[in-house]
VOVOLO-420120 format. One record per residue: residue in three letters; x, y, z of N, C-alpha, C in turn. Coordinates in nm, 2 decimals, padded with zeros to 4 digits, always signed. Layout:
BEGIN
@residu=ALA; n.east=X; n.north=Y; n.up=Z; ca.east=X; ca.north=Y; ca.up=Z; c.east=X; c.north=Y; c.up=Z
...
//
This chain:
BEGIN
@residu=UNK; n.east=+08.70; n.north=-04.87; n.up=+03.47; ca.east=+08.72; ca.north=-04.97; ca.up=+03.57; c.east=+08.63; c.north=-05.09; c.up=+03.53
@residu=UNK; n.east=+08.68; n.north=-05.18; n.up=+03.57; ca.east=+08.62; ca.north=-05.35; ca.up=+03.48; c.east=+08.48; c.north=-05.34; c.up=+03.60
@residu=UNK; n.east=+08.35; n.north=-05.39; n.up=+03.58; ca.east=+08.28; ca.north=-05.41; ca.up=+03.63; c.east=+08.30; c.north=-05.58; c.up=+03.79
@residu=UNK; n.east=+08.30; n.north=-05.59; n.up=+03.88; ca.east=+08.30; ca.north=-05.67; ca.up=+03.97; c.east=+08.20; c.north=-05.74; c.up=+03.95
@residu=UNK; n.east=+08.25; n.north=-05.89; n.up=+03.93; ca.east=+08.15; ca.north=-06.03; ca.up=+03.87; c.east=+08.10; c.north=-06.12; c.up=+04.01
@residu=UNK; n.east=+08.20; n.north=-06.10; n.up=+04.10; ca.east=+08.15; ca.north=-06.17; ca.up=+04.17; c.east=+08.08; c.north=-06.07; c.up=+04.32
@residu=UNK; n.east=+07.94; n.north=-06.11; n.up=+04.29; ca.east=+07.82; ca.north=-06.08; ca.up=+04.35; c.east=+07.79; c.north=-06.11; c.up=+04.47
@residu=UNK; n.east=+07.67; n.north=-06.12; n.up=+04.56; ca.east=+07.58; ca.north=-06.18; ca.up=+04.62; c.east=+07.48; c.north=-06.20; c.up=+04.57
@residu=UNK; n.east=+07.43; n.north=-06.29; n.up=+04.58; ca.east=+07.26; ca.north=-06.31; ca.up=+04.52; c.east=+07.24; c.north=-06.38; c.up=+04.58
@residu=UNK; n.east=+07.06; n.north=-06.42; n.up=+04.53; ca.east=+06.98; ca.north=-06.51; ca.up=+04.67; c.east=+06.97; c.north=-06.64; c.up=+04.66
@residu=UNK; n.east=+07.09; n.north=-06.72; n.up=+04.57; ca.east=+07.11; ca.north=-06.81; ca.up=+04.54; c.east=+07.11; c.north=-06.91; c.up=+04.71
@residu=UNK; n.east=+07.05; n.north=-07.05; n.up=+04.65; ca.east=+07.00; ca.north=-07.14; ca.up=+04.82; c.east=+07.13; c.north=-07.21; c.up=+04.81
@residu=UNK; n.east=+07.23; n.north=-07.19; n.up=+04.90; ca.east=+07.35; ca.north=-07.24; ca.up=+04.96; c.east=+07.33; c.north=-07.40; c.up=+04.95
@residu=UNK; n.east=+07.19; n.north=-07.45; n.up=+05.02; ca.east=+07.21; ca.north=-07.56; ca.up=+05.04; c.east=+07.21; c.north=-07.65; c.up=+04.93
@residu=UNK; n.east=+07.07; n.north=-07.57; n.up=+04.84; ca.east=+07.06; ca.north=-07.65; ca.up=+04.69; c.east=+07.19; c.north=-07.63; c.up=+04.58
@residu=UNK; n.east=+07.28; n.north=-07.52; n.up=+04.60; ca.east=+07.41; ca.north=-07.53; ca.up=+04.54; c.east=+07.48; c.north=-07.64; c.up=+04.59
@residu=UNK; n.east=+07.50; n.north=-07.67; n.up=+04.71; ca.east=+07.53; ca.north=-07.82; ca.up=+04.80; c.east=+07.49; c.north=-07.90; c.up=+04.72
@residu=UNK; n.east=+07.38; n.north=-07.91; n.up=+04.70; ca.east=+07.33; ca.north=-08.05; ca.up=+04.74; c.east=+07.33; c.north=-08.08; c.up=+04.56
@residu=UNK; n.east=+07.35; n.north=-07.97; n.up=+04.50; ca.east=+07.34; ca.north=-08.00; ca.up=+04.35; c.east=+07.49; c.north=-08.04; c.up=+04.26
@residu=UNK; n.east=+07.58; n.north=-08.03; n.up=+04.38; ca.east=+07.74; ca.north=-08.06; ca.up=+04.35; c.east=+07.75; c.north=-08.19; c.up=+04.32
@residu=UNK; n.east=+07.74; n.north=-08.25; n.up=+04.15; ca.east=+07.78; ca.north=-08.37; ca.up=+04.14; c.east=+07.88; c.north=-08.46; c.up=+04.17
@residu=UNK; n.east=+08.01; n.north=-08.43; n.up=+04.19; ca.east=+08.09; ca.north=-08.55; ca.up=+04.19; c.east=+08.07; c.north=-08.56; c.up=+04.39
@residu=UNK; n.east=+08.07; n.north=-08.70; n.up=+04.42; ca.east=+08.01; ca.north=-08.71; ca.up=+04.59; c.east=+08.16; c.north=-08.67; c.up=+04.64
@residu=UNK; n.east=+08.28; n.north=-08.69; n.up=+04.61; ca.east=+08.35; ca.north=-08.65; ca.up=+04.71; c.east=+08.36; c.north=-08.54; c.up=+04.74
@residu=UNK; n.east=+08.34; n.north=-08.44; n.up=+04.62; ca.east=+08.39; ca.north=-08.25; ca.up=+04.58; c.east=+08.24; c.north=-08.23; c.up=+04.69
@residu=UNK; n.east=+08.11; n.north=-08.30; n.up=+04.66; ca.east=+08.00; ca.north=-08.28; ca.up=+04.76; c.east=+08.03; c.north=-08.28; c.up=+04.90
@residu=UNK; n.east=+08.08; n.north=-08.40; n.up=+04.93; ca.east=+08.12; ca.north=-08.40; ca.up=+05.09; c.east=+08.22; c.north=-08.30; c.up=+05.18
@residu=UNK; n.east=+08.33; n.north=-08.25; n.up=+05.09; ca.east=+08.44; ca.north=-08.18; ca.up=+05.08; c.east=+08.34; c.north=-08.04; c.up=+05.16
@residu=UNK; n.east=+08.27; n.north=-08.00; n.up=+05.05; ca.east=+08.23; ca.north=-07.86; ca.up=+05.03; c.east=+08.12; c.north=-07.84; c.up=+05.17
@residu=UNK; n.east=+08.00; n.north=-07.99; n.up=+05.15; ca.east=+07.94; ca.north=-07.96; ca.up=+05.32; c.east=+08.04; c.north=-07.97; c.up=+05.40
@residu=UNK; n.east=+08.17; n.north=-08.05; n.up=+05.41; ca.east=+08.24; ca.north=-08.01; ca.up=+05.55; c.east=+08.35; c.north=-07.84; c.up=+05.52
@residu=UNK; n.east=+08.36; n.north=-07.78; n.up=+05.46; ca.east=+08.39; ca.north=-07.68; ca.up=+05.48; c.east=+08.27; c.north=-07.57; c.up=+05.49
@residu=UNK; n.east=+08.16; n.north=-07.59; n.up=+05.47; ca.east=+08.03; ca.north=-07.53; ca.up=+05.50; c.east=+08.03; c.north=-07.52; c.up=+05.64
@residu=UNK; n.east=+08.07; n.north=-07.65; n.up=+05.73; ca.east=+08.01; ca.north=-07.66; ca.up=+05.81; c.east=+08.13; c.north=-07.60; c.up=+05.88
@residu=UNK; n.east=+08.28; n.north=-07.62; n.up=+05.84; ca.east=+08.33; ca.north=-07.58; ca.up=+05.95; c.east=+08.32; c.north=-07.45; c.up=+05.98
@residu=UNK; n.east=+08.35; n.north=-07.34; n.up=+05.85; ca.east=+08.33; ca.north=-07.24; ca.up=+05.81; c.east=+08.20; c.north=-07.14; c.up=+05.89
@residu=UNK; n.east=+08.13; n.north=-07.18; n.up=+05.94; ca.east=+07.97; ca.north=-07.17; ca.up=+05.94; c.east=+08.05; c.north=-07.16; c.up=+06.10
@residu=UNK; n.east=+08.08; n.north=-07.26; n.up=+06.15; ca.east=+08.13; ca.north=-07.33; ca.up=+06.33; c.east=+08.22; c.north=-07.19; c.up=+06.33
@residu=UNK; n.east=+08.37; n.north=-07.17; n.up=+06.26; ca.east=+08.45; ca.north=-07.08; ca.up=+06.28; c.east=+08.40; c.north=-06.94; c.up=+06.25
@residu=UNK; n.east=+08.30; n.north=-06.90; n.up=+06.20; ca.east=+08.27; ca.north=-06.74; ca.up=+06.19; c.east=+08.16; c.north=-06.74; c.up=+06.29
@residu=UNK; n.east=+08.07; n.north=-06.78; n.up=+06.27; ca.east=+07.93; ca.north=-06.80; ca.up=+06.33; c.east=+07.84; c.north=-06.66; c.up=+06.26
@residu=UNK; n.east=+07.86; n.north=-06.68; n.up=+06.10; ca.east=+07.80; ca.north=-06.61; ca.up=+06.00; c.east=+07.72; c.north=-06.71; c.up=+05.91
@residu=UNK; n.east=+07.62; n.north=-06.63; n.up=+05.83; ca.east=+07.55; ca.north=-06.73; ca.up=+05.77; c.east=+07.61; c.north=-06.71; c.up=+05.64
@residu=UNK; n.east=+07.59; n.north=-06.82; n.up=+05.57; ca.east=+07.63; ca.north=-06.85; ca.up=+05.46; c.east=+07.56; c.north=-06.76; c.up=+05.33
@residu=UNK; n.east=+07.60; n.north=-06.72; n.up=+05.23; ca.east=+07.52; ca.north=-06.65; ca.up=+05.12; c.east=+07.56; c.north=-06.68; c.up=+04.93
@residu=UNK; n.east=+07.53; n.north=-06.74; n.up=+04.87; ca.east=+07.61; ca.north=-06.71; ca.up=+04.75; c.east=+07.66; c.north=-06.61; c.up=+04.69
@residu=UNK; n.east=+07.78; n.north=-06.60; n.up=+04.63; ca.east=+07.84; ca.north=-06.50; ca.up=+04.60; c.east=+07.85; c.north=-06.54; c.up=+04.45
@residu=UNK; n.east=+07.83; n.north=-06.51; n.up=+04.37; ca.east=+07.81; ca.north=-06.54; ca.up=+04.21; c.east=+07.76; c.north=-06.70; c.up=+04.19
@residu=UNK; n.east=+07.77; n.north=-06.74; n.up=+04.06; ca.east=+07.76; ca.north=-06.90; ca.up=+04.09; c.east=+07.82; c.north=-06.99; c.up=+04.15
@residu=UNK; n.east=+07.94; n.north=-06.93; n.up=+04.19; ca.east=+07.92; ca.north=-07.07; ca.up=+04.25; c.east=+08.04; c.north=-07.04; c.up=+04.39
@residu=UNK; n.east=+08.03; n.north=-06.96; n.up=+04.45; ca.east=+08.13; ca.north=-06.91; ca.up=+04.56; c.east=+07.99; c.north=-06.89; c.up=+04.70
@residu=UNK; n.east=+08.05; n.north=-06.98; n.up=+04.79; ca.east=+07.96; ca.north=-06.97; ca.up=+04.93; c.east=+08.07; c.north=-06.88; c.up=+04.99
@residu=UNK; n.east=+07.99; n.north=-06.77; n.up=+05.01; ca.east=+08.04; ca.north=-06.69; ca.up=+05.10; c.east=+08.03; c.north=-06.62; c.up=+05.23
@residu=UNK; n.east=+08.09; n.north=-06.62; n.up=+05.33; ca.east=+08.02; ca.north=-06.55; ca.up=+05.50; c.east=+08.09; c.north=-06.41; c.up=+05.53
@residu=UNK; n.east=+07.98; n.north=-06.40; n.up=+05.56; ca.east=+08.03; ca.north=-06.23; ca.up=+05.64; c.east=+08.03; c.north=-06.13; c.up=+05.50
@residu=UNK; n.east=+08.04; n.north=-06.00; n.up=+05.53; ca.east=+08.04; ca.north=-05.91; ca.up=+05.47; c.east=+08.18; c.north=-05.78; c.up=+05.46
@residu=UNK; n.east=+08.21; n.north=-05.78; n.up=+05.37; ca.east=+08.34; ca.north=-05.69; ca.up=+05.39; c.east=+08.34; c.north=-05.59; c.up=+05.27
@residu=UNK; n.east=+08.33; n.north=-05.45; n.up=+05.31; ca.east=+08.41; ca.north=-05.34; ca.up=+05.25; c.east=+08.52; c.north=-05.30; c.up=+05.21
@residu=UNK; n.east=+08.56; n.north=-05.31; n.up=+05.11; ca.east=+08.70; ca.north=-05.26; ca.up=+05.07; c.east=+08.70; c.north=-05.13; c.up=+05.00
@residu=UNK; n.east=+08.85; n.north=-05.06; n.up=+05.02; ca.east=+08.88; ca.north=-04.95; ca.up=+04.92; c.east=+09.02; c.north=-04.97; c.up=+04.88
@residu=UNK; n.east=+09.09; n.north=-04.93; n.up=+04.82; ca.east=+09.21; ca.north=-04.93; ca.up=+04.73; c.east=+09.26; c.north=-04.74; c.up=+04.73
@residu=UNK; n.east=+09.40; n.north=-04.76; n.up=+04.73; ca.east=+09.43; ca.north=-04.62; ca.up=+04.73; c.east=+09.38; c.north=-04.55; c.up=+04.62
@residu=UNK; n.east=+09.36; n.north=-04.66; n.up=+04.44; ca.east=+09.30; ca.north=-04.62; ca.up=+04.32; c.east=+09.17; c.north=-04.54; c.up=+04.35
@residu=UNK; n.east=+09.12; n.north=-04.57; n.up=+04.48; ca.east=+08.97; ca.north=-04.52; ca.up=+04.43; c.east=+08.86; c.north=-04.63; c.up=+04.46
@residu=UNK; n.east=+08.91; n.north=-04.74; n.up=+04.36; ca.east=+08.85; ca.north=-04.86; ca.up=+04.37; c.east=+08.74; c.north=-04.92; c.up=+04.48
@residu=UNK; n.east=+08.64; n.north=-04.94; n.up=+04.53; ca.east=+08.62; ca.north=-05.00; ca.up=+04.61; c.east=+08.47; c.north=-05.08; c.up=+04.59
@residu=UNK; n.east=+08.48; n.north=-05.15; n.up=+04.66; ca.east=+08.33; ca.north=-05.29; ca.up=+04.70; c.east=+08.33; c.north=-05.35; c.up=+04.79
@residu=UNK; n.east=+08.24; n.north=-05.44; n.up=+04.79; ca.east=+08.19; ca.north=-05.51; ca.up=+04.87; c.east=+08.22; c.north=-05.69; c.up=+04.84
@residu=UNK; n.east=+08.29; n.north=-05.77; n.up=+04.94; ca.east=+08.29; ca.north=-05.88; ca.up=+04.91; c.east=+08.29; c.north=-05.97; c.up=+05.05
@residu=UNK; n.east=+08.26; n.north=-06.11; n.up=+05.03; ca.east=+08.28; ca.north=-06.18; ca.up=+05.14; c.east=+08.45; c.north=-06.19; c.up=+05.25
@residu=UNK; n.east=+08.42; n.north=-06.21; n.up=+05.35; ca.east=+08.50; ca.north=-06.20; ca.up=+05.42; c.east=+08.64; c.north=-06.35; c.up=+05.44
@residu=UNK; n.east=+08.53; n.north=-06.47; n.up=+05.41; ca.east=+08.60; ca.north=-06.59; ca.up=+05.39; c.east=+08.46; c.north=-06.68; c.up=+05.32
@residu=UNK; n.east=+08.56; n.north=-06.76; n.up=+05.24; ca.east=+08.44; ca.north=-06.84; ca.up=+05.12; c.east=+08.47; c.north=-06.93; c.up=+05.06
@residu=UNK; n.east=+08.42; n.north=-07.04; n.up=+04.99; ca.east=+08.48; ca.north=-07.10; ca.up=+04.95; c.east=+08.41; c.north=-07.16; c.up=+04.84
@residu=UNK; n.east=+08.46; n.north=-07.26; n.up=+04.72; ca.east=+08.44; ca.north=-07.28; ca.up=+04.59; c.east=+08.47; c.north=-07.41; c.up=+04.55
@residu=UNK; n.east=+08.34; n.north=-07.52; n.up=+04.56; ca.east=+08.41; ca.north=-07.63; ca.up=+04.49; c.east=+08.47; c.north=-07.63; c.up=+04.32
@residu=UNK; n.east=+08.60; n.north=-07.60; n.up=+04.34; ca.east=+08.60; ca.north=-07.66; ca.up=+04.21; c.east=+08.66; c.north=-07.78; c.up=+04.16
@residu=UNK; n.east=+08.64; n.north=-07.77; n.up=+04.01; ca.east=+08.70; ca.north=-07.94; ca.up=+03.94; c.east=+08.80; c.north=-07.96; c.up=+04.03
@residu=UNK; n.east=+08.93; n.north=-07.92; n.up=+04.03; ca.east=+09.04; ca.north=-07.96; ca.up=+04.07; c.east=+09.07; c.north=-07.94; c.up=+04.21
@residu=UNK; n.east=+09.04; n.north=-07.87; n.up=+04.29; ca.east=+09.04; ca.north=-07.89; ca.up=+04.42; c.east=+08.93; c.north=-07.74; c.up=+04.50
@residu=UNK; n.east=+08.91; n.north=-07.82; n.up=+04.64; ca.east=+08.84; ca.north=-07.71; ca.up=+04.71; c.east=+08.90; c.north=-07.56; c.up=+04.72
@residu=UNK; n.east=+08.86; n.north=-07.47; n.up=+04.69; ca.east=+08.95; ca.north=-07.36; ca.up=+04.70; c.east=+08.88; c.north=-07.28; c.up=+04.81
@residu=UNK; n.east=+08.90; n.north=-07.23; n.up=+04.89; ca.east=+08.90; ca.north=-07.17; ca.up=+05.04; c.east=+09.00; c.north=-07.00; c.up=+04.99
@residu=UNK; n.east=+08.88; n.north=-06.89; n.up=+05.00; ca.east=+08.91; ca.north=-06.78; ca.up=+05.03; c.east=+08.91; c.north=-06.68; c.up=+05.14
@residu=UNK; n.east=+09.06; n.north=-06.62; n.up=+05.18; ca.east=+09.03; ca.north=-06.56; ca.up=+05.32; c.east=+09.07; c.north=-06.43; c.up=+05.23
@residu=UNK; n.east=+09.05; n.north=-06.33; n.up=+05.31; ca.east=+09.06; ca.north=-06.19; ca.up=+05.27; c.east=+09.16; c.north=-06.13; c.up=+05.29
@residu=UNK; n.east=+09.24; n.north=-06.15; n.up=+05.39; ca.east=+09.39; ca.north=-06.11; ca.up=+05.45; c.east=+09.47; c.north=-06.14; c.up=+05.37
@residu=UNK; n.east=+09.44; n.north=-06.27; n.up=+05.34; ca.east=+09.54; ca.north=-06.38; ca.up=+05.28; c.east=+09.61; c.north=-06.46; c.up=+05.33
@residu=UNK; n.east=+09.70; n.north=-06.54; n.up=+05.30; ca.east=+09.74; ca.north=-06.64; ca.up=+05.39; c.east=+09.88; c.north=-06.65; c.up=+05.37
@residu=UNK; n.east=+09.93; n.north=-06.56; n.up=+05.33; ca.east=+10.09; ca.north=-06.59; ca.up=+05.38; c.east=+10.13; c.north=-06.58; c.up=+05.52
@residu=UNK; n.east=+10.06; n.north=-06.51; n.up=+05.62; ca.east=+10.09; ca.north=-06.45; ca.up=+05.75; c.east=+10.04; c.north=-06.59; c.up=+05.84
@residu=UNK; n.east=+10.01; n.north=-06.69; n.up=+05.80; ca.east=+09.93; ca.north=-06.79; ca.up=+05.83; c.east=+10.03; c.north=-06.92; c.up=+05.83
@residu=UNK; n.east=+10.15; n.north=-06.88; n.up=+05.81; ca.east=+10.28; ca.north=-06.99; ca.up=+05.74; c.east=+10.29; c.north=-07.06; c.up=+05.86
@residu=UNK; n.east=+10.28; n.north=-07.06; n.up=+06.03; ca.east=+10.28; ca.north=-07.15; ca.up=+06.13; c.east=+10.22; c.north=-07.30; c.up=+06.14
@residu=UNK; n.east=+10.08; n.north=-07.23; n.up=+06.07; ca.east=+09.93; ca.north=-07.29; ca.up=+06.06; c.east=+09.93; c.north=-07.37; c.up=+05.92
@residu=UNK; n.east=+09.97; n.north=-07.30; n.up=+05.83; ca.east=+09.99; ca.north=-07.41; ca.up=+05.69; c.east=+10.07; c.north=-07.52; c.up=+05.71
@residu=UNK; n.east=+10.18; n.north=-07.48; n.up=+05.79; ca.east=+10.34; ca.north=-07.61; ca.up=+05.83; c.east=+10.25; c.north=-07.69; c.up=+05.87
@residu=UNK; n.east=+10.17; n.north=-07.68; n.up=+05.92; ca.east=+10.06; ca.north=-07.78; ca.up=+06.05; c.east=+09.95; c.north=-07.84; c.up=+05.96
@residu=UNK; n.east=+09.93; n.north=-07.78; n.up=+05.85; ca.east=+09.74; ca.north=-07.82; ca.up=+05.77; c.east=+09.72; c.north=-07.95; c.up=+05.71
@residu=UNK; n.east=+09.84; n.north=-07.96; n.up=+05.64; ca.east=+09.88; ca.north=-08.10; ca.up=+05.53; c.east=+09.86; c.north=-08.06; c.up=+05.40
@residu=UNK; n.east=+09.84; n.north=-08.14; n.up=+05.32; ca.east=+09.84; ca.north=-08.12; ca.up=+05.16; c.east=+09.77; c.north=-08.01; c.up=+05.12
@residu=UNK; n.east=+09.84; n.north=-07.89; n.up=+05.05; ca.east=+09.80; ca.north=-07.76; ca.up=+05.05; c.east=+09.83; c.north=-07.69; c.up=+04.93
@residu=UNK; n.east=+09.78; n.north=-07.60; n.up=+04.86; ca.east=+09.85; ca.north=-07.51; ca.up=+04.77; c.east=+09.79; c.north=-07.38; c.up=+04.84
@residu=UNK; n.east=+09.89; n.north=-07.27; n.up=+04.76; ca.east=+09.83; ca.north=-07.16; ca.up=+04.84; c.east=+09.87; c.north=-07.02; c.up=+04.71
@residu=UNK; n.east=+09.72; n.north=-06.96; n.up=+04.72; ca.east=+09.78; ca.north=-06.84; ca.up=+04.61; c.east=+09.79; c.north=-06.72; c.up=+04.67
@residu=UNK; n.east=+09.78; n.north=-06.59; n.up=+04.68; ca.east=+09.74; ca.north=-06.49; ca.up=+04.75; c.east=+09.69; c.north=-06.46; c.up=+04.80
@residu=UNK; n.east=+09.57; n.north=-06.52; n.up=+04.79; ca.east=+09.43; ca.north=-06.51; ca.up=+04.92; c.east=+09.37; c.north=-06.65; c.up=+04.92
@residu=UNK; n.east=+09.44; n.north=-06.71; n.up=+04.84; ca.east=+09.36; ca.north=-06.85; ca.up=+04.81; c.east=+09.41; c.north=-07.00; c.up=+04.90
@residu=UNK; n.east=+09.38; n.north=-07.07; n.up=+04.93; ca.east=+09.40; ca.north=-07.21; ca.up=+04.96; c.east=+09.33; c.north=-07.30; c.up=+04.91
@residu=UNK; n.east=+09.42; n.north=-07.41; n.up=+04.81; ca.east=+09.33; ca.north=-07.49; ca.up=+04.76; c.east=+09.40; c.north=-07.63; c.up=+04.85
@residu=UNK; n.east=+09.26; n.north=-07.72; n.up=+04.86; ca.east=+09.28; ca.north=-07.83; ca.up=+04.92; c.east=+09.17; c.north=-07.93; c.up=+04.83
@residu=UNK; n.east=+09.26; n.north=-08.02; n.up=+04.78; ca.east=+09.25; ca.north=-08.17; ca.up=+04.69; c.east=+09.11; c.north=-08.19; c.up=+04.74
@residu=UNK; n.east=+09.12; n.north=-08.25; n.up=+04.86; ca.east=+09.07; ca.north=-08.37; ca.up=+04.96; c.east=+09.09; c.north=-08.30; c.up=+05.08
@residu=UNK; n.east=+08.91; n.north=-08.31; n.up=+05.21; ca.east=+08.93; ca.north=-08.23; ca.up=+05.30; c.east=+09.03; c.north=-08.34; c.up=+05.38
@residu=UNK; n.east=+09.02; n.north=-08.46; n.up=+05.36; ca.east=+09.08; ca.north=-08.56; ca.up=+05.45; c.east=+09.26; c.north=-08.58; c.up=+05.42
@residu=UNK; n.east=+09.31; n.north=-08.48; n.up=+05.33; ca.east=+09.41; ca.north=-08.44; ca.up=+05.33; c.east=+09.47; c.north=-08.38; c.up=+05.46
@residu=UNK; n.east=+09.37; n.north=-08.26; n.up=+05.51; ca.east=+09.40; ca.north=-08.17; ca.up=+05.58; c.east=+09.37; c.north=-08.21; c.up=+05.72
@residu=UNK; n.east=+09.41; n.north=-08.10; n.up=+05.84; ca.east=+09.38; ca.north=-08.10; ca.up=+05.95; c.east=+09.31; c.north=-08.00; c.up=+05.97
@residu=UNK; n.east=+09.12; n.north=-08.06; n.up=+06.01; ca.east=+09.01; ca.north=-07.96; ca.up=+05.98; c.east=+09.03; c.north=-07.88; c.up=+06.16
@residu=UNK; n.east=+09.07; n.north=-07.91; n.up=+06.20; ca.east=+09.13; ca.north=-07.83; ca.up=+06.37; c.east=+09.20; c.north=-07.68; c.up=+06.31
@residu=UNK; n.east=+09.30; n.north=-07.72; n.up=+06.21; ca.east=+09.39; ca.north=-07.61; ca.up=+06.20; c.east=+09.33; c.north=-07.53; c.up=+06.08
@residu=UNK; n.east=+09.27; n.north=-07.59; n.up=+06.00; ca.east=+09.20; ca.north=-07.49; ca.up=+05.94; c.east=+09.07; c.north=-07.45; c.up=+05.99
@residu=UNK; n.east=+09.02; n.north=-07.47; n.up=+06.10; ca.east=+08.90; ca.north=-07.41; ca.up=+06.18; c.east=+08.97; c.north=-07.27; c.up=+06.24
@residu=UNK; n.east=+09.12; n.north=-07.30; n.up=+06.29; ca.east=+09.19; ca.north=-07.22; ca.up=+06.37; c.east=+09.20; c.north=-07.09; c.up=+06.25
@residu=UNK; n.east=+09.24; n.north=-07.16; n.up=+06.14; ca.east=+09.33; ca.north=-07.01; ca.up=+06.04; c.east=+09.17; c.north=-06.94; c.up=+05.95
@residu=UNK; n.east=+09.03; n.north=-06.98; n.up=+06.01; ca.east=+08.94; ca.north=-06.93; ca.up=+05.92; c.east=+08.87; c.north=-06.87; c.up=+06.04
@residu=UNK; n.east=+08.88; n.north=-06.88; n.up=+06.19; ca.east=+08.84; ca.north=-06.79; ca.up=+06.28; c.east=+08.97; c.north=-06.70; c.up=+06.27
@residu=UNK; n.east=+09.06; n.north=-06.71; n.up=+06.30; ca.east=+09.18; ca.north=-06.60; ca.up=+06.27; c.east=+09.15; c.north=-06.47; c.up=+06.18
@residu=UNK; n.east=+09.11; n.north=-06.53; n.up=+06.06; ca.east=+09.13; ca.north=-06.46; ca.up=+05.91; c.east=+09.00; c.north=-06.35; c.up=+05.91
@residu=UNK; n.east=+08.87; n.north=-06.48; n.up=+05.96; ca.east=+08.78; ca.north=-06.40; ca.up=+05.99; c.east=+08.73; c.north=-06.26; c.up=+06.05
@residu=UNK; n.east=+08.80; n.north=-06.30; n.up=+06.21; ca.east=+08.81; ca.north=-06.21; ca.up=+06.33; c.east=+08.91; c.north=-06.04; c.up=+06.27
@residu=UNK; n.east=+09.05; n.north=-06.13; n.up=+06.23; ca.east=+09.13; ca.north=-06.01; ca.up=+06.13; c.east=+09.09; c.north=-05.95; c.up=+06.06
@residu=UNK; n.east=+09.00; n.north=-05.95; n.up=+05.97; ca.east=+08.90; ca.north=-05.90; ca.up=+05.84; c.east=+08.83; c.north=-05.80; c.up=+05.90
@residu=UNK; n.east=+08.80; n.north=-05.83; n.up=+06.05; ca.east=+08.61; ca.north=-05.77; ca.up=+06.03; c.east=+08.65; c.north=-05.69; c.up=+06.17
@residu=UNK; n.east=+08.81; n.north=-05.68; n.up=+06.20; ca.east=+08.88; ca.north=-05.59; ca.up=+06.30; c.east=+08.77; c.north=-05.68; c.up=+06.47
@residu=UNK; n.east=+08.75; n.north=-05.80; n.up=+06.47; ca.east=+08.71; ca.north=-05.82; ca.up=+06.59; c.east=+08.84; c.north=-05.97; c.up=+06.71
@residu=UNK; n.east=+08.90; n.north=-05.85; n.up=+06.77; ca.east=+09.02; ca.north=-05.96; ca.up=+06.89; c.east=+08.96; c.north=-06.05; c.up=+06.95
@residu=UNK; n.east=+08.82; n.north=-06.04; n.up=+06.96; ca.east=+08.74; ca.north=-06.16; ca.up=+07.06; c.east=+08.76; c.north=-06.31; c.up=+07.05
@residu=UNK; n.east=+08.79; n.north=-06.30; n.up=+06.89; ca.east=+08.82; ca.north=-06.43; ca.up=+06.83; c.east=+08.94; c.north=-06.53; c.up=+06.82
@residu=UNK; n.east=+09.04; n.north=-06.39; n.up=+06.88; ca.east=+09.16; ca.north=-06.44; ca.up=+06.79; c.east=+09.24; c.north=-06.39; c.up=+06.72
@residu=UNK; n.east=+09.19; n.north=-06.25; n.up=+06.66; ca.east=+09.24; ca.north=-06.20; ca.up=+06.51; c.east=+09.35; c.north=-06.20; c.up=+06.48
@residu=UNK; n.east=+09.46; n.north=-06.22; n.up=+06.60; ca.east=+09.58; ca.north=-06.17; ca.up=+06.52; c.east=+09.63; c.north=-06.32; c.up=+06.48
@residu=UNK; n.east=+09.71; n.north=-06.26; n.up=+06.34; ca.east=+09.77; ca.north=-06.39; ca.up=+06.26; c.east=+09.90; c.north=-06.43; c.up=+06.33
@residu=UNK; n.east=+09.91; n.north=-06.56; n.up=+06.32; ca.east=+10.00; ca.north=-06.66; ca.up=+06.36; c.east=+10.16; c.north=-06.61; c.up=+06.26
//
């Protein structure tokens, strides 16, 4: 079985922030920090180099397989913000019709520009995803 690369470590959230050269991918990433941070009410932790991730989640696979990864996270990269939820986001198709400029992979959402988006509706689908993950209804959990 391949070893699992992406980690936790005690890497400083903020100095990853604040160390994000290009200013808009910077701005992008503190407001998904911040929304993310508002919609879990988890603290933030690095997850390899360069993945901010909240909450904590156990997985297993019928293989056997299993670890530990963040519950929702996200990753400035070159090409666009990428936003990871754990469920995934196909079940979320109400809430995407509603987001604005969007791509979407299996568990992934990438967004250009946060000012593309509507940060309401993605506050709504990362309390959702969250709540769903971590089996807590108080929030919301069930997907749209």
């Amino acid at each position: 079985m391949a070893d699992v690369k992406t980690t936790p470590h005690e890497g400083d959230v903020p100095a990853f922030l604040d160390g994000i050269e290009d200013p808009q991918r910077q701005a992008d990433a503190k407001a998904a920090h911040d929304l993310i941070s508002q919609a879990t009410g988890a603290s933030p932790k690095m997850w390899g180099a360069s993945i901010v991730g909240f909450g904590d989640y156990h997985y297993s696979y019928d293989s056997g397989r299993e670890g530990d990864t963040f519950v929702v996270g996200f990753s400035p990269r070159k090409a666009s913000l990428t936003l990871y939820l754990m469920d995934g986001v196909e079940k979320y198709g109400n809430l995407l019709d509603r987001l604005g400029k969007h791509s979407t992979g299996k568990a992934c959402l990438y967004i250009t520009q946060m000012s593309d988006i509507d940060p309401d509706v993605l506050q709504e689908m990362v309390t959702r995803s969250y709540a769903y993950t971590t089996g807590s209804r108080a929030a919301g959990g069930k997907p749209e």
